[in-house]
KEKE-3310 file (N, C-alpha, C; in steps of 0.2 Angstrom, whole numbers, plus 5000, padded with zeros to 4 digits):
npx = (5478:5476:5490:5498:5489:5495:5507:5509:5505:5514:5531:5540:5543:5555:5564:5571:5577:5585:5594:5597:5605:5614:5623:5629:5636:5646:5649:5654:5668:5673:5677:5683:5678:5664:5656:5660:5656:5641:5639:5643:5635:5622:5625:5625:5615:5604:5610:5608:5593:5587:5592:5586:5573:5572:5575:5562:5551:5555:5554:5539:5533:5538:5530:5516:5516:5518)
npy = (5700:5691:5693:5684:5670:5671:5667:5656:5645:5648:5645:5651:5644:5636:5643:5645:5632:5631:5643:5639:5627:5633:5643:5633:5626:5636:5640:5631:5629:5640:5633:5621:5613:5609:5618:5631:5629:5628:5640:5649:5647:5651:5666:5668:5663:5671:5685:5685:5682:5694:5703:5698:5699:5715:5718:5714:5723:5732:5733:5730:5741:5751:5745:5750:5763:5760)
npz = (5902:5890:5883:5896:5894:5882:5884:5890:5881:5873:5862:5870:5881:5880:5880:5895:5897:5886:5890:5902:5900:5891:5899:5910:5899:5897:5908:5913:5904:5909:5923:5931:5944:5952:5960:5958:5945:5944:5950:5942:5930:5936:5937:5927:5918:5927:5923:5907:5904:5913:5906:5894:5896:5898:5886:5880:5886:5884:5869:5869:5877:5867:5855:5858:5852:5839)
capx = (5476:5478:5496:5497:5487:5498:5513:5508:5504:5523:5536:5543:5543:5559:5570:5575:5581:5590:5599:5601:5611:5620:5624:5633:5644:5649:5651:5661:5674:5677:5681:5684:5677:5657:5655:5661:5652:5637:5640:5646:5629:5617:5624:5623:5606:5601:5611:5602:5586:5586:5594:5579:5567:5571:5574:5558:5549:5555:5549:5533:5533:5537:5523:5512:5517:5520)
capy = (5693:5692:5691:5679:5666:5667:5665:5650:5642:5650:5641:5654:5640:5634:5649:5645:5627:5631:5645:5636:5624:5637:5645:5628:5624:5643:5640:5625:5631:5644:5633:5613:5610:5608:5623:5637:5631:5631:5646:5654:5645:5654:5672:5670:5662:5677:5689:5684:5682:5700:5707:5697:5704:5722:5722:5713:5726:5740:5734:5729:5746:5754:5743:5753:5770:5760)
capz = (5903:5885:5884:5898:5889:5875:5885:5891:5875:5866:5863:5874:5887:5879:5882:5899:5898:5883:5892:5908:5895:5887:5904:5911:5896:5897:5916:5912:5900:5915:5929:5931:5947:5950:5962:5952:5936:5946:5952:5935:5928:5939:5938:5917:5918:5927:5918:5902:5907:5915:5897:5887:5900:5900:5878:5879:5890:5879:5863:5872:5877:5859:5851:5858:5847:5831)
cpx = (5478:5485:5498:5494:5492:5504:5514:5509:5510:5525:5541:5546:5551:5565:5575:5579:5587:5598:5603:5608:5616:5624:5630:5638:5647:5653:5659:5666:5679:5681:5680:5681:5669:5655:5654:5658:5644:5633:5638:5639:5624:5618:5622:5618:5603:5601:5607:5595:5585:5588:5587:5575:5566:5570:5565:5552:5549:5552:5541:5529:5530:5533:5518:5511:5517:5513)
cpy = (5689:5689:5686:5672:5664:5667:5658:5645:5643:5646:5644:5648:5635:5636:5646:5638:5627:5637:5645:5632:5627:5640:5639:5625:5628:5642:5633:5624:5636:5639:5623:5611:5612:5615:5629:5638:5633:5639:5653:5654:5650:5661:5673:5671:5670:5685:5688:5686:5691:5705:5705:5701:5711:5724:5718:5718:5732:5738:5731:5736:5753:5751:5746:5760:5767:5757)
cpz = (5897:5883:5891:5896:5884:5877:5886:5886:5870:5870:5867:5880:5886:5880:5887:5900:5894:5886:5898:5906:5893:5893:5908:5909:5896:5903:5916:5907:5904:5919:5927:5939:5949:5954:5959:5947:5938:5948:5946:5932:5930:5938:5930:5916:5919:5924:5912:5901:5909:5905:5891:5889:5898:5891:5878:5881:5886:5872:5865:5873:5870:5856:5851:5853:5841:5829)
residu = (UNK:UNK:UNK:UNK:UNK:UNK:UNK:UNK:UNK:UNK:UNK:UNK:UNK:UNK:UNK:UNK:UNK:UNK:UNK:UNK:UNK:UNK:UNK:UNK:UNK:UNK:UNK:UNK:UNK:UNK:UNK:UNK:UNK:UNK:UNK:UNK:UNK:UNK:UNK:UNK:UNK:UNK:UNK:UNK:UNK:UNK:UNK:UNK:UNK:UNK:UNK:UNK:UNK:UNK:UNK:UNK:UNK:UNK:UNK:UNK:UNK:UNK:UNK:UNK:UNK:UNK)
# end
């Protein structure tokens, strides 16, 4: 509950608009018409997000040993 609490309260909470952003102009360097970029947008987003999750997960994991 702990960690919950103090997610709420991190600046964590910036993460995902900043990489919805970065995901967009990515998206829109690929394609020029609004579908595609959306398209492209959302699989980044989620790619990312899945990539933080999982290193974040494992060093959450390994804190525990150190």
């Amino acid at each position: 509950m702990v960690l919950f609490a103090g997610i709420l309260n991190s600046q964590l909470w910036h993460l995902v608009p900043l990489i919805l952003a970065v995901s967009l102009v990515y998206g829109a360097t690929r394609h020029e018409l609004l579908g595609p970029i959306l398209h492209h947008a959302w699989k980044t987003t989620v790619w990312m997000l899945t990539f933080m999750g999982v290193i974040f997960a494992a060093l959450f994991v390994l804190s525990f040993w150190l």
